[in-house]
C-alpha positions as a Markdown table, in Angstrom:
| # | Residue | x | y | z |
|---|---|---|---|---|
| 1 | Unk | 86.5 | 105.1 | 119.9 |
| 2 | Unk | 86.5 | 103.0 | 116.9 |
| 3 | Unk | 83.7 | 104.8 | 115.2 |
| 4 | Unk | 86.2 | 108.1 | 115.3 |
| 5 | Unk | 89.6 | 105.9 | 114.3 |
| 6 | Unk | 87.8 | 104.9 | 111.3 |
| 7 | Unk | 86.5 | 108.5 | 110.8 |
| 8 | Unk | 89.6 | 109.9 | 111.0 |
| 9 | Unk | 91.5 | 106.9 | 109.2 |
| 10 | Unk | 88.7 | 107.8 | 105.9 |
| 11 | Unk | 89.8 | 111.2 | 105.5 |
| 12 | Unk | 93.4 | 111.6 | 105.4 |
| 13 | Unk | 95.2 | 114.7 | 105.4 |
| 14 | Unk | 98.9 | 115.5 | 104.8 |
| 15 | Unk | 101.0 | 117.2 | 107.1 |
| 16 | Unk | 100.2 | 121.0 | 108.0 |
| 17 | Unk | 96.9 | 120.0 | 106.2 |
| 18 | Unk | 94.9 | 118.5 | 109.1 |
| 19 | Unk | 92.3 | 121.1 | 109.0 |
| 20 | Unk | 89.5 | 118.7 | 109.3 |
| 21 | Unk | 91.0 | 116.4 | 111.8 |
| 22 | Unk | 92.3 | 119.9 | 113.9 |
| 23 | Unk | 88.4 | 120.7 | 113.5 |
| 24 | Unk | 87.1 | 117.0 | 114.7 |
| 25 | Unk | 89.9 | 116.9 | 117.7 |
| 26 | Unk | 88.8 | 120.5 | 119.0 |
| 27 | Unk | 85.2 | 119.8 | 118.7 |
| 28 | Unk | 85.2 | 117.0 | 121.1 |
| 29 | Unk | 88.1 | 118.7 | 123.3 |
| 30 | Unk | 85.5 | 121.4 | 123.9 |
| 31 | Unk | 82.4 | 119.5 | 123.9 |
| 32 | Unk | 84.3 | 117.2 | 126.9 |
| 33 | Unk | 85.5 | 120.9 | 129.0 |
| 34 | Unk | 89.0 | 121.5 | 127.6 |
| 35 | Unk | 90.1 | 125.0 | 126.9 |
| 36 | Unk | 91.1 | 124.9 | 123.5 |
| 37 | Unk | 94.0 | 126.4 | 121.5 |
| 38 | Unk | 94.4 | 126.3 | 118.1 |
| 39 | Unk | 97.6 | 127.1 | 115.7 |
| 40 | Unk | 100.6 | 126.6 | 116.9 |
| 41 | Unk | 102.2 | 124.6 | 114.1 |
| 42 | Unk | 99.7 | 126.1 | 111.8 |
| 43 | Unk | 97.3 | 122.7 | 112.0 |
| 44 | Unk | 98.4 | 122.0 | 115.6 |
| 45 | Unk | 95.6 | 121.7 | 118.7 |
| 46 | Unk | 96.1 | 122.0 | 122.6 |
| 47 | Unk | 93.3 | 121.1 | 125.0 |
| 48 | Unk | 94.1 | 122.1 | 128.9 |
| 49 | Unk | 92.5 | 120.4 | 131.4 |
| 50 | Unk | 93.1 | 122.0 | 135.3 |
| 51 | Unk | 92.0 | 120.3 | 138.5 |
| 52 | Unk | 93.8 | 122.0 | 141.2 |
| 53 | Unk | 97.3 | 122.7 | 142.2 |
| 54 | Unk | 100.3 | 120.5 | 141.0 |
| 55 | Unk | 102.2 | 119.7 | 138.5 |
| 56 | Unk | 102.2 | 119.9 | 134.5 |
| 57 | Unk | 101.6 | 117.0 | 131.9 |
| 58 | Unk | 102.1 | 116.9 | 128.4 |
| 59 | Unk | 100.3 | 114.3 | 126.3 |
| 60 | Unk | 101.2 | 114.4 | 122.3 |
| 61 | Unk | 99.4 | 112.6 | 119.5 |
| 62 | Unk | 100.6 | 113.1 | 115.8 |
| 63 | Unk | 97.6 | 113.7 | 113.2 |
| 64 | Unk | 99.2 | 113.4 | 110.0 |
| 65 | Unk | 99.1 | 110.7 | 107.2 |
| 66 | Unk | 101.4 | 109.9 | 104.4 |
| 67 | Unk | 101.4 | 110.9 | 100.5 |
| 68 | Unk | 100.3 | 106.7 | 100.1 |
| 69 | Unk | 98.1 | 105.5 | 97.8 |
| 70 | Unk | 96.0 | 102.7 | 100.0 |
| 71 | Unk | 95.3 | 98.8 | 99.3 |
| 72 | Unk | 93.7 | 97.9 | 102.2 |
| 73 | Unk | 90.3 | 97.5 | 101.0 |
| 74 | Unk | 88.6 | 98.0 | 104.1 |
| 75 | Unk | 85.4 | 99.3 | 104.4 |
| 76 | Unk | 86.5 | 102.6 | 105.9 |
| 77 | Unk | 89.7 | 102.8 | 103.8 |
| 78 | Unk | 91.0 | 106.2 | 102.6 |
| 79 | Unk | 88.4 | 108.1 | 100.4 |
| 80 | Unk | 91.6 | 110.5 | 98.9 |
| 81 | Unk | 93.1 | 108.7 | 96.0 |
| 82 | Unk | 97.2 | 109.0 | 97.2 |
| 83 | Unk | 96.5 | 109.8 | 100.5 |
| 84 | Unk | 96.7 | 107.0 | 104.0 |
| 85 | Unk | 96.9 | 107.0 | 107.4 |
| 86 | Unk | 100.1 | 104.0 | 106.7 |
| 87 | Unk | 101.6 | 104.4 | 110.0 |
| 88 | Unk | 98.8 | 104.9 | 112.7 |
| 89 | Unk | 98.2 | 108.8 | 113.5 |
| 90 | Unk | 94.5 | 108.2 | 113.4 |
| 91 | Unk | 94.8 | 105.7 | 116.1 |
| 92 | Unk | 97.4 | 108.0 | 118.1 |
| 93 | Unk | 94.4 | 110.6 | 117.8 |
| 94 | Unk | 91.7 | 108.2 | 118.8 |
| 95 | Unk | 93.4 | 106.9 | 121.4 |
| 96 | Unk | 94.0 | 110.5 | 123.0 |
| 97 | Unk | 90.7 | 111.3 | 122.6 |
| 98 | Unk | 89.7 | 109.1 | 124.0 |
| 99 | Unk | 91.8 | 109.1 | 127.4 |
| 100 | Unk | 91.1 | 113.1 | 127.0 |
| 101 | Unk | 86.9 | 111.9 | 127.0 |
| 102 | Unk | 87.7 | 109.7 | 130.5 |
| 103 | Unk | 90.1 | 112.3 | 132.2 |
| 104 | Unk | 87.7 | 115.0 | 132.0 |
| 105 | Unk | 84.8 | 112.9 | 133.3 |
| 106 | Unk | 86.6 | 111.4 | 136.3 |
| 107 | Unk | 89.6 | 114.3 | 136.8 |
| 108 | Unk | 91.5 | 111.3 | 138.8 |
| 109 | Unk | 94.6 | 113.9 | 139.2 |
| 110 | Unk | 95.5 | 117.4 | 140.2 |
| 111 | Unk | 97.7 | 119.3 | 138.2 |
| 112 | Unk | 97.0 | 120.7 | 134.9 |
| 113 | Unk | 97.1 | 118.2 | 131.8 |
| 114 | Unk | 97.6 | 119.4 | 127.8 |
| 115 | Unk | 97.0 | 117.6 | 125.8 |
| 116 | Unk | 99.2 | 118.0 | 122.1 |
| 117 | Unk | 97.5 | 117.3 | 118.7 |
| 118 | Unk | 100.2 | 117.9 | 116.6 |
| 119 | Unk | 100.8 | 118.4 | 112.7 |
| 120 | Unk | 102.9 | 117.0 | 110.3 |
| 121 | Unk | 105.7 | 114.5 | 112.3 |
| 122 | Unk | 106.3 | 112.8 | 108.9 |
| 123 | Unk | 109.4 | 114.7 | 108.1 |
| 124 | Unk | 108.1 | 118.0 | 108.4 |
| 125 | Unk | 109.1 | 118.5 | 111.7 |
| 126 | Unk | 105.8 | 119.9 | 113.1 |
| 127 | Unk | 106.9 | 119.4 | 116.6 |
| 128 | Unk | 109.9 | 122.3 | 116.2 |
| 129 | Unk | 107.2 | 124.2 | 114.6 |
| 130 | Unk | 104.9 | 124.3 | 117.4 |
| 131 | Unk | 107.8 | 125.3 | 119.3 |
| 132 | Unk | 108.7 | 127.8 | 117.3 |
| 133 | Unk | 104.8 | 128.8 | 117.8 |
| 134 | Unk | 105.4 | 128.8 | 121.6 |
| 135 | Unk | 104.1 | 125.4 | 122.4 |
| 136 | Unk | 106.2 | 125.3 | 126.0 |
| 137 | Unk | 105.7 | 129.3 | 126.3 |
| 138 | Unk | 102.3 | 129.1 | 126.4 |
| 139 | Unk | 101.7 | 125.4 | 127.7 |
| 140 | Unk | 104.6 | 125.0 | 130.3 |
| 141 | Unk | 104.6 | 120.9 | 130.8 |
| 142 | Unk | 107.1 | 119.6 | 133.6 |
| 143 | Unk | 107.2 | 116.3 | 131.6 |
| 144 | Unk | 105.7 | 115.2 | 128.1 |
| 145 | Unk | 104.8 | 111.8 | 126.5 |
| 146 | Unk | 104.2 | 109.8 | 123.7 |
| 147 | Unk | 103.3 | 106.6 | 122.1 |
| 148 | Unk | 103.8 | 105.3 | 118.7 |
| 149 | Unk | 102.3 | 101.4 | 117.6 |
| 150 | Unk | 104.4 | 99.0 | 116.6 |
| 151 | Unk | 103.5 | 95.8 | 114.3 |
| 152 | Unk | 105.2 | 92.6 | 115.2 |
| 153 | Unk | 105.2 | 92.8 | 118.8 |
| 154 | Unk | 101.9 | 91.3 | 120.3 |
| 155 | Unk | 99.0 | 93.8 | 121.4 |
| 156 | Unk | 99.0 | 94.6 | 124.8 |
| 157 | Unk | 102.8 | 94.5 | 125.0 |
| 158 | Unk | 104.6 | 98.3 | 125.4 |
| 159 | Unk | 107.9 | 99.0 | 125.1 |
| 160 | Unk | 110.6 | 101.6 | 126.5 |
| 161 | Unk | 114.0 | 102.2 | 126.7 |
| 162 | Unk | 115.8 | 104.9 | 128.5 |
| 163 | Unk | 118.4 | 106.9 | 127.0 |
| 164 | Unk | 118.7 | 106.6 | 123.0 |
| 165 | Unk | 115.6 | 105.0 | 121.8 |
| 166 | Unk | 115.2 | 106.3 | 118.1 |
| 167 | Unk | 118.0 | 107.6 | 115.3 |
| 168 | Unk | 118.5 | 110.8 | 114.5 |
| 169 | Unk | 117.5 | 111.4 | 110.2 |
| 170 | Unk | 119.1 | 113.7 | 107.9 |
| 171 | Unk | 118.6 | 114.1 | 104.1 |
| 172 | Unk | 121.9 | 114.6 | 102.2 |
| 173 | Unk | 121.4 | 115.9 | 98.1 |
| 174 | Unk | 124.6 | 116.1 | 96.4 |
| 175 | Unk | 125.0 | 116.9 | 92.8 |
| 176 | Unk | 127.7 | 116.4 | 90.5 |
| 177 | Unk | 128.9 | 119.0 | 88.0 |
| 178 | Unk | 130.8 | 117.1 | 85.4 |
| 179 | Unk | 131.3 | 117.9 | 81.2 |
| 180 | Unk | 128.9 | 116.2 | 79.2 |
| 181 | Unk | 129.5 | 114.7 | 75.9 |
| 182 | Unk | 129.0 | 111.5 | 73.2 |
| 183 | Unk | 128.5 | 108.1 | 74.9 |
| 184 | Unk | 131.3 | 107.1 | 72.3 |
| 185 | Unk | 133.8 | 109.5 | 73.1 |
| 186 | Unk | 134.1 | 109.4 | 76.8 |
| 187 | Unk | 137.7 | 110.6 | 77.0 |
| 188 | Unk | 136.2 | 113.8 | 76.3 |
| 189 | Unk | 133.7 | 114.2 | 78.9 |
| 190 | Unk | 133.6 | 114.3 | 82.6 |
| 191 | Unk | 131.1 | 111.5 | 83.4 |
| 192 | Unk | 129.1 | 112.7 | 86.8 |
| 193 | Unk | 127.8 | 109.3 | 86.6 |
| 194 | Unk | 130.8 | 107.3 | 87.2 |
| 195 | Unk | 131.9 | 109.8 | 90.3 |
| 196 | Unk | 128.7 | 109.2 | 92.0 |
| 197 | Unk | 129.0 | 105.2 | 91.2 |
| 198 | Unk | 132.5 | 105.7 | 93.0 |
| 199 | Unk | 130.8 | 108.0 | 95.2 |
| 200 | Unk | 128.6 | 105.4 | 96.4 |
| 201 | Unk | 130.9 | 102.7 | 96.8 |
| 202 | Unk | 133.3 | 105.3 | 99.4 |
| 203 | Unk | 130.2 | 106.2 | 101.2 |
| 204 | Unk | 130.1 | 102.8 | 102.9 |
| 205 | Unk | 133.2 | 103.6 | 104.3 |
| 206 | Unk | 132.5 | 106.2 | 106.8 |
| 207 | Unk | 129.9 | 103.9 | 108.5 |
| 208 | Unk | 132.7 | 100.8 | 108.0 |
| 209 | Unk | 136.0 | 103.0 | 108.6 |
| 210 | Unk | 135.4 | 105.8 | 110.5 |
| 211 | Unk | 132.7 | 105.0 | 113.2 |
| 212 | Unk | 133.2 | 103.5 | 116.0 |
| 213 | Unk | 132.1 | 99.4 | 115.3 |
| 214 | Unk | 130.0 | 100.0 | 118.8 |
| 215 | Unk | 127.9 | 102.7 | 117.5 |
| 216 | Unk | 125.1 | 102.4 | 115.1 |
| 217 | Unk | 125.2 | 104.7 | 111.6 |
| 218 | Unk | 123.4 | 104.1 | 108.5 |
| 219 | Unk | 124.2 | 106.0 | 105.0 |
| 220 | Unk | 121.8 | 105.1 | 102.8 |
| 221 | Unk | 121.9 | 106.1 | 98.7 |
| 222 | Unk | 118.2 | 105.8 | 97.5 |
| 223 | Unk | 118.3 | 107.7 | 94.9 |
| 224 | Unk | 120.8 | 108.5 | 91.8 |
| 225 | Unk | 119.1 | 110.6 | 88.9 |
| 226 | Unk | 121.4 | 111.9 | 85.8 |
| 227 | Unk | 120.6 | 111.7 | 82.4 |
| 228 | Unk | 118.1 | 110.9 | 79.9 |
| 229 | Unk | 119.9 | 108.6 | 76.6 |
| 230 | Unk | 122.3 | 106.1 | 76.4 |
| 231 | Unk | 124.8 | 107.2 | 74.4 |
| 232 | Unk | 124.3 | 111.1 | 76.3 |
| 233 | Unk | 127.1 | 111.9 | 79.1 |
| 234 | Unk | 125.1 | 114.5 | 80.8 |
| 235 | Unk | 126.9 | 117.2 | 82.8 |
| 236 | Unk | 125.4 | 116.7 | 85.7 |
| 237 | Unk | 124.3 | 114.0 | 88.0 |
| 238 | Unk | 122.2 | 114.0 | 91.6 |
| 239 | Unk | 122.3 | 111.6 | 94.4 |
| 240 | Unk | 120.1 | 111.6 | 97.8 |
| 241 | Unk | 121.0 | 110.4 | 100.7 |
| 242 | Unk | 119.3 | 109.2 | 104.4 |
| 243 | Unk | 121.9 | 109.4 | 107.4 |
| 244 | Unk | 121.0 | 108.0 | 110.3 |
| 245 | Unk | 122.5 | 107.4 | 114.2 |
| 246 | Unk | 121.8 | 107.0 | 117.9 |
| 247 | Unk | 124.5 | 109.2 | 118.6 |
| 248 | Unk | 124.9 | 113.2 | 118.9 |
| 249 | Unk | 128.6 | 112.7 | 118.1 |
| 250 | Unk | 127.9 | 110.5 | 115.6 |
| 251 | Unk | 125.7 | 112.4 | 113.6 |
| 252 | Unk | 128.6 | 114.9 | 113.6 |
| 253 | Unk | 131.0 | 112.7 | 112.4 |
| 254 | Unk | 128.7 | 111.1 | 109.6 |
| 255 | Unk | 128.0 | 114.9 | 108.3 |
| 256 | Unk | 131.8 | 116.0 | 108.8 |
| 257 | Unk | 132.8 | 112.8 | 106.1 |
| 258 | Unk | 130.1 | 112.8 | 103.9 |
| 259 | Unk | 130.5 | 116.0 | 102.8 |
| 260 | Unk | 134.7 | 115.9 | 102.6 |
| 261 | Unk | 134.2 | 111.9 | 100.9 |
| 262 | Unk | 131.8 | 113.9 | 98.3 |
| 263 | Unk | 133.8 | 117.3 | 97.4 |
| 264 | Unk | 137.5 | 114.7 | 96.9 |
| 265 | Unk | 135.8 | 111.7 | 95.0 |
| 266 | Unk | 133.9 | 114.7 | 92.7 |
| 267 | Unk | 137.7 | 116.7 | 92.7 |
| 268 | Unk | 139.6 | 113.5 | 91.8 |
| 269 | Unk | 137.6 | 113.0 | 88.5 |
| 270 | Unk | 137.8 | 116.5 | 87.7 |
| 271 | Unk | 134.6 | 117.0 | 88.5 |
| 272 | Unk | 132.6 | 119.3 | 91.2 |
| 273 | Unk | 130.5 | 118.2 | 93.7 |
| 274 | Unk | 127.9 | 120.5 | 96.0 |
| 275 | Unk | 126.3 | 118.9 | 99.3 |
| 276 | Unk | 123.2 | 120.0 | 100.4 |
| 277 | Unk | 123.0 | 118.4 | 104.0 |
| 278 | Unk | 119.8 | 118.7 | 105.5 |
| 279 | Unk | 119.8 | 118.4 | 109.3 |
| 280 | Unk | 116.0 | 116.9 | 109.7 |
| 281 | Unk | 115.2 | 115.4 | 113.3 |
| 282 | Unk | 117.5 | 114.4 | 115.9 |
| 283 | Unk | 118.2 | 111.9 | 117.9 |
| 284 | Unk | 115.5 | 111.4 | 120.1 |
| 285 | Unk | 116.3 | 110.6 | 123.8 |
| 286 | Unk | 114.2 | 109.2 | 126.1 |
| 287 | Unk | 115.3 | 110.5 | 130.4 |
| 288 | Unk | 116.1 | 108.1 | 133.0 |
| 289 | Unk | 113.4 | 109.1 | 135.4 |
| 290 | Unk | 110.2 | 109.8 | 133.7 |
| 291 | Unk | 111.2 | 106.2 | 131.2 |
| 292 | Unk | 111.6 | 104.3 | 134.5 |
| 293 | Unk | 108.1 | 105.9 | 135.7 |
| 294 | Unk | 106.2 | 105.0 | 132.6 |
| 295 | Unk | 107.2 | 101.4 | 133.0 |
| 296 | Unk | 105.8 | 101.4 | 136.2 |
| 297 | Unk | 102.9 | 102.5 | 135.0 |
| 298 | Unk | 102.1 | 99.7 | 133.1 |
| 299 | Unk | 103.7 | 96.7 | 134.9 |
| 300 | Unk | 101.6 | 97.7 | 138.1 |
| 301 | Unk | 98.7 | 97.9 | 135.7 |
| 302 | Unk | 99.4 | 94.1 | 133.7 |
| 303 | Unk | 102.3 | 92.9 | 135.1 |
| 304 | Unk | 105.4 | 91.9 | 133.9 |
| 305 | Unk | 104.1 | 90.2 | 131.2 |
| 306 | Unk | 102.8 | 93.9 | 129.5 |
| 307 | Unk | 106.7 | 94.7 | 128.9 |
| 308 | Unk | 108.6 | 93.7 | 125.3 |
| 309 | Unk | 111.7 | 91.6 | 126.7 |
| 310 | Unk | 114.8 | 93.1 | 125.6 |
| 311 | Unk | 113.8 | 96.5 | 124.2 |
| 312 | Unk | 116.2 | 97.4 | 121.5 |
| 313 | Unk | 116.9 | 101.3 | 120.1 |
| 314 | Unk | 114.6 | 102.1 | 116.7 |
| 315 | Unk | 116.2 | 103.2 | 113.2 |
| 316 | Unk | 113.6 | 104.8 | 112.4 |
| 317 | Unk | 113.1 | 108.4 | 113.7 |
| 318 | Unk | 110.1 | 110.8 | 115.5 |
| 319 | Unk | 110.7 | 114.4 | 115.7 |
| 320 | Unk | 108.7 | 113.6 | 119.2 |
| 321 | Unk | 112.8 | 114.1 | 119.9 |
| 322 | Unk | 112.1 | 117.8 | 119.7 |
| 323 | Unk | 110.1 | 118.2 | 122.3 |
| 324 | Unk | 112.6 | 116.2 | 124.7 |
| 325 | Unk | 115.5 | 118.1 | 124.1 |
| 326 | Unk | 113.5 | 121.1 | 126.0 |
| 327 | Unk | 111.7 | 118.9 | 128.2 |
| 328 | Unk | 111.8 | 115.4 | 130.1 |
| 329 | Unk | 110.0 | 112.7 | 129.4 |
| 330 | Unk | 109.3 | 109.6 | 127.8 |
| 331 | Unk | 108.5 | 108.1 | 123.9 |
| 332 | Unk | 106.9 | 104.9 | 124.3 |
| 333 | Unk | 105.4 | 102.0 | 122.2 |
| 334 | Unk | 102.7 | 99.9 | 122.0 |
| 335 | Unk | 102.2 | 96.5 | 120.2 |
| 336 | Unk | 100.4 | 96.3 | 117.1 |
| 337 | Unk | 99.9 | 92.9 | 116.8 |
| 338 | Unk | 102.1 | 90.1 | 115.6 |
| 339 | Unk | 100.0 | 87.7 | 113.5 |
| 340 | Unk | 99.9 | 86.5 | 110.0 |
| 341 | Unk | 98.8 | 88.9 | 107.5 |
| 342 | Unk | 100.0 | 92.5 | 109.6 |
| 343 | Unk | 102.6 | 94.5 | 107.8 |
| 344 | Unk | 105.0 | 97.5 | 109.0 |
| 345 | Unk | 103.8 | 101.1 | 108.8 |
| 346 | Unk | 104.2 | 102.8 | 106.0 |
| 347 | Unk | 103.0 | 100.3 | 103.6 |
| 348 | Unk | 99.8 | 100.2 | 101.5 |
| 349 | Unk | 98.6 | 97.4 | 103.3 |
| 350 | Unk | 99.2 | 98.5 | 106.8 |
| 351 | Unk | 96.1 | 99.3 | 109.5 |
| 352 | Unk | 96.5 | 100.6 | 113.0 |
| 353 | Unk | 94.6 | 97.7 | 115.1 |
| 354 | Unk | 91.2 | 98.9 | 116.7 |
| 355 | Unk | 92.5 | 96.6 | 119.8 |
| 356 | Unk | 94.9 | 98.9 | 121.3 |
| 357 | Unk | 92.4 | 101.7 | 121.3 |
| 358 | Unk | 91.3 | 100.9 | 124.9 |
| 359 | Unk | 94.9 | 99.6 | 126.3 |
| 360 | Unk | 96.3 | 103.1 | 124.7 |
| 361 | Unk | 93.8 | 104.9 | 126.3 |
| 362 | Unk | 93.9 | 103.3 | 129.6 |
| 363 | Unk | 97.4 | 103.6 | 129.8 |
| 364 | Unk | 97.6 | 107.5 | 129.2 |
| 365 | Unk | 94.9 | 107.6 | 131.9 |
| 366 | Unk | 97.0 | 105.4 | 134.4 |
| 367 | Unk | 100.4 | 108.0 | 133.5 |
| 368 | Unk | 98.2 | 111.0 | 134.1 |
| 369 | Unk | 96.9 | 109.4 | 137.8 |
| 370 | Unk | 100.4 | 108.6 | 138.5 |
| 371 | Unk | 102.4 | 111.6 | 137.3 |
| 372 | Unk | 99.4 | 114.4 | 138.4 |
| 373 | Unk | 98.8 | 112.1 | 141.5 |
């Protein structure tokens, strides 16, 4: 299993561009007895595994890797130049495999298991897509999980939380439309650059004045681009935006503000403002149930000691979220590792730890005996 996490972690490929890694996980889905389906999500793989009457299981793994240029210098570090597996697909592959490898030796359930390989979860959304392909259509699953790692909590801890677990992400591009002109003659322009440095300053008070001080919402500016000289007003400016919260209601609210806050801060300078608000992946929910049964899972496998202590909800976001909006079930995580020297995913340095291949593994085979028992 390390062998193909390092195989996989060598040749990374960017979202809806896992055609070798759609190629290795089908190969050994079929060499192991899985009927295999291939395309839904353009990249995306199913294997099916039957063994009787009973119920449906979904299993997902994401496949993708991000557009990172990687410092690791390990010996089976990325051979793409701007290409790395910085946030652990290849070991969410790996790990898959090989529980898929075990499952179809022993069958210890009955039911039917699928197992999900999908494409492009780094902002692409390539769980919707597979949807949109027919994933549940085809594959109906009467419950789906997933894991993600998670550096700075010790390996062999998991981690779950029912209800709102991860924050729901949107992209937000507004640009600014103002009159250009000489650097030394302001009064005769209409600077776009000074509405989106006021523009960035009222921002912060949606999350501070208009949410609820109980609820979490991030607006985040990480990007302002206008101009090219110093002494140039340019006519227009651009600004780009993440929105975050763990909150349906909030996410409306944030979108309502942010795009009145942008058209009357552009309209009080005399300037016009256009909002591109990009709805990306939701909030992603974990159900009461199946999160309750996946804790089982692993405190009757290691005890209470497996279980992070005071499991928090995530900022960051999975579009994992898709799939549970049609479907129960549970998104789950698994320590990294906690030691001196690990960083966070999606960093140059980062690398998914070869020693929760076989607690990753064991797990989904524990979930499958339990939920197809």
């Amino acid at each position: 299993m390390v062998a193909l996490r390092h195989r996989i972690h060598s040749h990374p490929e960017l979202g809806f561009e896992e055609f070798v890694t759609s190629d290795l996980v089908a190969e050994c889905l079929q060499a192991w007895g899985y009927a295999v389906h291939r395309g839904l999500g353009g990249t995306g793989v199913v294997g099916t595994l039957r063994n009787g009457e009973g119920r449906a299981l979904g299993l997902r793994a994401d496949m993708d890797a991000l557009p990172i240029q990687e410092a690791t210098g390990l010996p089976y570090a990325s051979k793409l130049d701007g290409k790395m597996h910085a946030c652990g697909h290849d070991g969410h592959t790996a790990t898959l495999l090989t529980a898929a490898r075990y499952l179809a030796e022993h069958k210890p359930f009955k039911g039917t298991l699928h197992l999900i390989f999908q494409p492009a979860e780094e902002g692409m959304g390539g769980a919707r897509e597979m949807m949109n392909d027919g994933l549940f259509t085809l594959f109906p699953c009467d419950a789906v999980f997933a894991l993600h790692n998670m550096p700075g909590h010790p390996v062999g801890k998991f981690g779950f939380l029912s209800g709102p677990f991860m924050a729901s992400s949107d992209t937000v591009t507004i640009r600014v439309s103002g009159r250009g002109g000489h650097g030394a003659m302001p009064h005769k322009a209409i600077d776009p650059v000074v509405v989106c440095a006021s523009m960035v300053m009222a921002l912060q008070s949606v999350v501070a004045r208009n949410v609820n001080p109980l609820d979490m919402a991030i607006v985040t500016v990480g990007a302002i681009q206008a101009g090219n000289a110093p002494n140039v007003i340019p006519d227009t400016a651009e600004m780009r935006l993440s929105v975050r919260a763990l909150k349906a209601e909030v996410r409306d609210l944030l979108q309502t503000r942010i795009t009145a806050l942008a058209h009357a801060q552009a309209e009080s300078f005399g300037a016009r403002a256009e909002v591109d608000y990009n709805r990306r992946y939701p909030v992603l929910v974990n159900h009461p149930a199946e999160t309750e049964l996946a804790r089982e899972v692993a405190r009757q496998w290691l005890g209470d000691e497996s279980l992070i202590d005071n499991m928090v909800p995530l900022t960051g976001s999975e579009d994992f979220a898709f799939l549970l909006e049609r479907r129960p079930g549970c998104y789950l995580i698994i320590g990294n590792g906690d030691g001196e020297g690990g960083c966070m995913v999606h960093n140059p340095g980062y690398d998914f730890n070869d020693a929760c291949l076989p607690l990753g593994a064991t797990y989904w085979v524990k979930l499958a005996e339990r939920y197809l028992a």
